[in-house]
C-alpha positions in Angstrom: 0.0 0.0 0.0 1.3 3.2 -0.9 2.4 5.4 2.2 1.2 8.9 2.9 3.2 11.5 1.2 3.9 14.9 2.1 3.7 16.0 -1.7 2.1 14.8 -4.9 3.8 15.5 -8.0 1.9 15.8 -11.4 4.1 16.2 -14.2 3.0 18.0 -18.1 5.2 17.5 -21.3 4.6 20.8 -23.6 5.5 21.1 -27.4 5.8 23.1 -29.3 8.4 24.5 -32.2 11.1 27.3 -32.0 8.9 30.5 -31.5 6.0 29.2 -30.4 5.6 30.6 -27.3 6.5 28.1 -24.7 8.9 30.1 -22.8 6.5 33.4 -22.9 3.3 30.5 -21.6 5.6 29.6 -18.6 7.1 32.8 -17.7 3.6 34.3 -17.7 2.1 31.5 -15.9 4.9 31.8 -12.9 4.8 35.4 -13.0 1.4 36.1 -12.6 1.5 34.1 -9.3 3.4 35.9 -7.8 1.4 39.5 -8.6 0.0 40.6 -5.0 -3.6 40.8 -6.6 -3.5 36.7 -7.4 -1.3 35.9 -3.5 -4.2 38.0 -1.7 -7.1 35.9 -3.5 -5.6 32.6 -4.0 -5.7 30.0 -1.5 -2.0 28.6 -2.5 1.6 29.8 -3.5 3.3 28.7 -6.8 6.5 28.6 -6.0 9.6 27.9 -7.7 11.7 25.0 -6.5 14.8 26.1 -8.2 15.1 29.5 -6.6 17.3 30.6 -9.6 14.4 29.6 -12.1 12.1 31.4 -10.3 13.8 34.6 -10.6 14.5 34.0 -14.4 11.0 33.0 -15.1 10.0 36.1 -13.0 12.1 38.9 -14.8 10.9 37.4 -17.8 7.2 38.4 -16.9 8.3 41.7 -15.5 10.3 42.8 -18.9 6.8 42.1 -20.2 4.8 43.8 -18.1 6.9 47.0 -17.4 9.5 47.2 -20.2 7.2 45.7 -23.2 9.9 43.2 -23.9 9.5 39.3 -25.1 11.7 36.6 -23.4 14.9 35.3 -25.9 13.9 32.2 -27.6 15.5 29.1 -26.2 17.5 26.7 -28.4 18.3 22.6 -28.4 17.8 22.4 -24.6 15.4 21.0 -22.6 14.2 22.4 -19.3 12.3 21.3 -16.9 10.1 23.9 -14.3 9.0 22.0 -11.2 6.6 23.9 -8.5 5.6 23.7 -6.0 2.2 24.8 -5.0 1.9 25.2 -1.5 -1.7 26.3 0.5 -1.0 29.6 2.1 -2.8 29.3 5.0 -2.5 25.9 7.3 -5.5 24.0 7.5 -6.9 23.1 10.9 -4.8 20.2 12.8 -7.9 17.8 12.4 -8.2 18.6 8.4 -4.2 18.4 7.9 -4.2 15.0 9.6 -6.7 13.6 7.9 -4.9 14.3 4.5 -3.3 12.0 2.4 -1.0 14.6 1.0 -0.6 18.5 1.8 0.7 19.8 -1.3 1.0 19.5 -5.1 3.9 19.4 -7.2 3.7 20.5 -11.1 6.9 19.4 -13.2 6.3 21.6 -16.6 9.0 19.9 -19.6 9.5 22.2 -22.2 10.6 20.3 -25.0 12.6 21.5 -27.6 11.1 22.5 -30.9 14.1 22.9 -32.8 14.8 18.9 -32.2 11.1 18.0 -34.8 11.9 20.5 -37.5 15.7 19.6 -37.9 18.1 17.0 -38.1 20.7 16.5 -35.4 24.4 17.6 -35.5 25.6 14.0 -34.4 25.3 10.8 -32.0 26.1 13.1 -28.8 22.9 15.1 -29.9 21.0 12.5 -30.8 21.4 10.7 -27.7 20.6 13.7 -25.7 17.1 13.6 -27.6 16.3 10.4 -26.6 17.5 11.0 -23.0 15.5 14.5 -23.0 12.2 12.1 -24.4 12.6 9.7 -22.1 12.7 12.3 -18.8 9.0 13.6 -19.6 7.7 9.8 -20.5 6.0 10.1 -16.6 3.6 12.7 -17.5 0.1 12.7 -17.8 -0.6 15.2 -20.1 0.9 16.4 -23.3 0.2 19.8 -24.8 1.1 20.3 -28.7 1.0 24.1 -29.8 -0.2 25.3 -32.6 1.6 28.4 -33.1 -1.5 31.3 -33.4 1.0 33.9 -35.6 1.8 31.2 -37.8 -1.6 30.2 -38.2 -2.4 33.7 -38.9 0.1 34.0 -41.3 -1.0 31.2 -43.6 -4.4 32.3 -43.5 -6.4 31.1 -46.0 -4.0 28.1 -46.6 -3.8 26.8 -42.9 -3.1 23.1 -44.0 0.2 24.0 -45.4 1.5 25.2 -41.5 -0.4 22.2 -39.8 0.6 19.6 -42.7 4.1 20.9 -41.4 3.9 21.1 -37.9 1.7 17.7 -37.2 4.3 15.5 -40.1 7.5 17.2 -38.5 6.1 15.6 -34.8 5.5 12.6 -36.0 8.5 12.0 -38.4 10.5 13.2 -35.0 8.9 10.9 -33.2 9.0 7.7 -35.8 13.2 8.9 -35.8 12.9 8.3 -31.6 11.4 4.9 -31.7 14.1 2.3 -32.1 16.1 3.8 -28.9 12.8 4.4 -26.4 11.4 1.2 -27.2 13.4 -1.8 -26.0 13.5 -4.7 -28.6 10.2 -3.0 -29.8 7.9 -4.1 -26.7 5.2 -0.5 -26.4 5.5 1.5 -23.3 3.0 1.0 -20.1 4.4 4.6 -18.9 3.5 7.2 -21.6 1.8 10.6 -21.5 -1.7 9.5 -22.4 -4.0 12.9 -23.1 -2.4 15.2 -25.8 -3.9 18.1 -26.0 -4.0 20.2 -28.9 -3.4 23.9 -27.8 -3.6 27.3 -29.8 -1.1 29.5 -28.7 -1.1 33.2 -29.3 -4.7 33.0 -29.3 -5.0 36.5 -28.5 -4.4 37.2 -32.2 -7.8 35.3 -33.0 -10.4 37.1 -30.9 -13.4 35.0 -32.5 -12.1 31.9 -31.7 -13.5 29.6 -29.4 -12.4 25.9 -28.7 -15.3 24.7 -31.1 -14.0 26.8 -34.3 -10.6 25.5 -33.7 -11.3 21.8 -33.2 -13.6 22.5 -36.4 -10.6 23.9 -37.9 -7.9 21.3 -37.1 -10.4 19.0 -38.5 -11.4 20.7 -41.6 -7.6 21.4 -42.5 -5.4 18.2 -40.6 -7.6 15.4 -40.4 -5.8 12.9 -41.8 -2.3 14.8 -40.7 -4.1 14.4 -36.8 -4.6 10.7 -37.4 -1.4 9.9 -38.9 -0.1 11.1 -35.8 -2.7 9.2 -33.3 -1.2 6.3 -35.1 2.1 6.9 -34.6 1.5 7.5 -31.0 -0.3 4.3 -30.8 2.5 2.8 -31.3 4.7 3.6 -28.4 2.3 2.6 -25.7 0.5 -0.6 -24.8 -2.8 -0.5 -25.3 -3.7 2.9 -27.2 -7.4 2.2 -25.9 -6.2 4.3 -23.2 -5.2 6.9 -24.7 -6.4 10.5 -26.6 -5.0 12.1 -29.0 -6.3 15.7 -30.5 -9.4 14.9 -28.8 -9.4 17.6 -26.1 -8.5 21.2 -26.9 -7.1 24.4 -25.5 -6.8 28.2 -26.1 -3.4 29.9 -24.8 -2.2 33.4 -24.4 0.2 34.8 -21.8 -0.6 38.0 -22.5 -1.6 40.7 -25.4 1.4 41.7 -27.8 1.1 45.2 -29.1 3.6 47.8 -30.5 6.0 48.7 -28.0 3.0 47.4 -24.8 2.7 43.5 -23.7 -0.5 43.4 -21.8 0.1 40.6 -19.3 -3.3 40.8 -17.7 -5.3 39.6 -20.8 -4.1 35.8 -20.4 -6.4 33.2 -21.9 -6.0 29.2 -20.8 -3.1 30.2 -18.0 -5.6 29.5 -15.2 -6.2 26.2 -16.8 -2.6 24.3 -16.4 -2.8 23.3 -13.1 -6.2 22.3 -13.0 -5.4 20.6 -16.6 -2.4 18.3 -14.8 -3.9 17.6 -11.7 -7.9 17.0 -12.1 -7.9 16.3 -16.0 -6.1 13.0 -15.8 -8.0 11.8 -12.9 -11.3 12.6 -14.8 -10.2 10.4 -17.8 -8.7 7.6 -16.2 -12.2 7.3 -14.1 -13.6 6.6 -17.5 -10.8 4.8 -18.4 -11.0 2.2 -15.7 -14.7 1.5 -17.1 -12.5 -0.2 -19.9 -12.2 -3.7 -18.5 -10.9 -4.5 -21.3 -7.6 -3.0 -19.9 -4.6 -5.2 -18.9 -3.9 -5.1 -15.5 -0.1 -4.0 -16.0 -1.8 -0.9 -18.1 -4.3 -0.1 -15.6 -2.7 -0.4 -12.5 -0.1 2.6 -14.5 -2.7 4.8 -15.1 -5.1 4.2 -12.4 -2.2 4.6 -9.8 -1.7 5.2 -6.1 -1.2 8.9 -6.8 -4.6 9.2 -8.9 -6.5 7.3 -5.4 -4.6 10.1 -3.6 -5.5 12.4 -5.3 -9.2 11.7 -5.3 -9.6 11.3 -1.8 -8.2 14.5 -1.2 -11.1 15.9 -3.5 -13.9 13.9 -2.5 -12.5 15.2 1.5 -13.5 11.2 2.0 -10.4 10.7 4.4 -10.2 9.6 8.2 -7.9 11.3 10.1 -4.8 8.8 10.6 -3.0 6.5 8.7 -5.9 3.7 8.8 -8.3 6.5 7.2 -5.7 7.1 4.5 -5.8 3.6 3.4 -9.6 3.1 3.9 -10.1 5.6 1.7 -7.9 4.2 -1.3 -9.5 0.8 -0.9 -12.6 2.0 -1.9 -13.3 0.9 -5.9 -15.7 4.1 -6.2 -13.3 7.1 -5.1 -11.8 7.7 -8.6 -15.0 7.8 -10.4 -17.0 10.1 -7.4 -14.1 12.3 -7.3 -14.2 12.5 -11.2 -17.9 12.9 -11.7 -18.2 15.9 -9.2 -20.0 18.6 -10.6 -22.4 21.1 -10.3 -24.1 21.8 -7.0 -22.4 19.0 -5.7 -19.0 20.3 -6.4 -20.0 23.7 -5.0 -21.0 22.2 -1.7 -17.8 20.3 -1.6 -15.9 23.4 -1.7 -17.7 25.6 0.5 -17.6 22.7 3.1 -14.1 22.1 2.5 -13.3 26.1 3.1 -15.4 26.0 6.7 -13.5 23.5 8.1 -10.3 25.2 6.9 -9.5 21.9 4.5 -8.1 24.2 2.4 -6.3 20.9 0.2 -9.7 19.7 -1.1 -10.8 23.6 -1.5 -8.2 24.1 -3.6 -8.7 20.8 -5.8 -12.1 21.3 -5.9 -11.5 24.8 -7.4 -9.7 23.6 -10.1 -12.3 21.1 -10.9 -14.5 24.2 -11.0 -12.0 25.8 -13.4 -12.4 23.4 -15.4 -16.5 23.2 -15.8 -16.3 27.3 -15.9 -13.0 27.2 -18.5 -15.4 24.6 -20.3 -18.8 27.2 -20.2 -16.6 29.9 -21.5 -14.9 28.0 -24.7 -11.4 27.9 -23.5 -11.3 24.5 -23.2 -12.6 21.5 -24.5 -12.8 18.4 -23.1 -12.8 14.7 -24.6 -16.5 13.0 -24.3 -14.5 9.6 -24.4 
């Protein structure tokens, strides 16, 4: 039985190519967090476990905001961001004992572009690919930009960009294969949900998360399920898996002549609640797959999802003994995931009276979600 931990770590893989705007998405999503206007309404902290990374990510966001200035473009390297998100006030000694964990951890991988649109220098490189693959295989979720000023610039003619973009993953992924995949045999640990995510979506004020799945669809289809095959064929048992089935709009701020308004984000608000609730939602349905093996579905439906949803559900005992009653129970994934409405509501408010300010905060981000959902800015998978 897995042992109470002090953290839970959630991990998200994000693609994207050169320019795209994955270093701009993360410096805006750190930075905003630590405006005082988000630490006086929040009920956590996002704070930076490399103290160093924090201050880069945060000077990036303040060159923005103050001095109208874009972050340099990174090149060939991956890097990894890990937070930690950490309730600002302590819950009561009765609500903090009766946790199974007291804080989350997000690991953001920001994967090189540069390594799907161009060959490698030489075996050093190459190697370093693989090794740079193989640190995000533990994630959840996947995000795959679609760069919104590229988009725009091939207006009219948007299949040539995607036809580019969704064929340059995939070839970069087929060129990956032989070295992640030992003597062939599909991996159990693979990042299951790929989200497809507009970046830059500020420069498309009419679009909602309907027009651009109805977009990718009318321009990419078959590019989008070359690609869903390809993927298929890293992981054991693709049942258990989406690919460009759930669907995001991003923008870490609005880019204007000489003025970067950081306070008109779109989709920021999301990520969290995207890498820690999303996951848990799918692999509820998921595990209504019998059809699973039991290697696959003890991966996916792990000890940290069971954690995760008795923290939600606030269905723990105080002690030890309560933690593990909780994760025996068959049902806690599936009531945790199918929270909604009213019943989410009372959840919260409940959770914020007692001061369990844990399963306040998760069941805020489920909330996200459903209100993220209302407004367009995401789309979620029916499967």
């Amino acid at each position: 039985m897995q042992e109470k931990k002090s953290a839970l770590e959630q991990h998200i893989a994000v693609f994207g190519e050169s320019g795209s705007g994955k270093t701009v998405l993360v410096s805006s999503f750190y930075g905003a967090a630590q405006e005082a206007s988000f630490l006086k309404d929040s009920l956590y902290r996002v704070v930076a476990d490399d103290i160093g990374q924090g201050s880069r990510l945060n000077r990036n966001y303040l060159g923005m905001r103050d001095e109208g200035t874009a972050p340099d473009v990174t090149r060939f390297a991956l890097t990894s961001y890990a937070f930690s998100i950490k309730l600002k006030d302590p819950p009561n000694p009765k609500a903090a004992k009766a946790q199974p964990f007291h804080a989350l951890r997000l690991v953001w991988h920001d994967y090189p572009g540069d390594w799907f649109e161009q060959g490698v220098s030489g075996e050093e490189e190459a190697q370093r690919r693989v090794d740079t693959f193989r640190s995000l295989l533990g994630s959840d979720v996947a995000l795959l930009l679609v760069d919104g000023q590229r988009l725009r610039d091939h207006a009219g003619e948007e299949e040539r960009y995607l036809k580019s973009l969704l064929s340059n993953f995939a070839n970069g992924l087929i060129s990956l294969k032989d070295k992640l995949l030992d003597d062939g045999v599909p991996l159990v640990q693979f990042p299951r949900i790929w989200i497809m995510a507009l970046s830059k979506a500020d420069l498309f004020p009419d679009m909602d998360t309907f027009k651009f799945r109805d977009l990718l669809d009318l321009k990419a289809a078959d590019d989008l399920n070359e690609l869903r095959k390809v993927l298929a064929e890293f992981v054991q048992d693709p049942s258990a898996m989406s690919v460009a089935e759930d669907f995001l709009l991003l923008s870490s701020a609005k880019f204007e002549p000489g003025r970067i308004e950081v306070t008109e984000r779109v989709g920021l608000d999301l990520v969290l609640p995207v890498a820690a609730v999303l996951p848990l939602e799918r692999h509820a349905k998921w595990s209504k797959l019998q059809q699973l093996p039991a290697k696959v579905a003890e991966s996916i439906i792990n000890g940290g999802s069971r954690l995760l949803a008795a923290a939600l559900t606030g269905k723990t005992r105080p002690g030890p003994l309560g933690v593990i009653l909780a994760l025996l129970s068959p049902d806690i994934i599936e009531e945790a995931a199918q929270m909604a409405g009213d019943k989410l509501r009372e959840v919260n408010a409940e959770a914020i009276a007692k001061q369990n300010y844990l399963t306040a905060t998760l069941t805020r981000f489920q909330m996200d979600l459903d209100k993220g959902e209302e407004a367009r800015i995401i789309l979620r998978s029916l499967r």
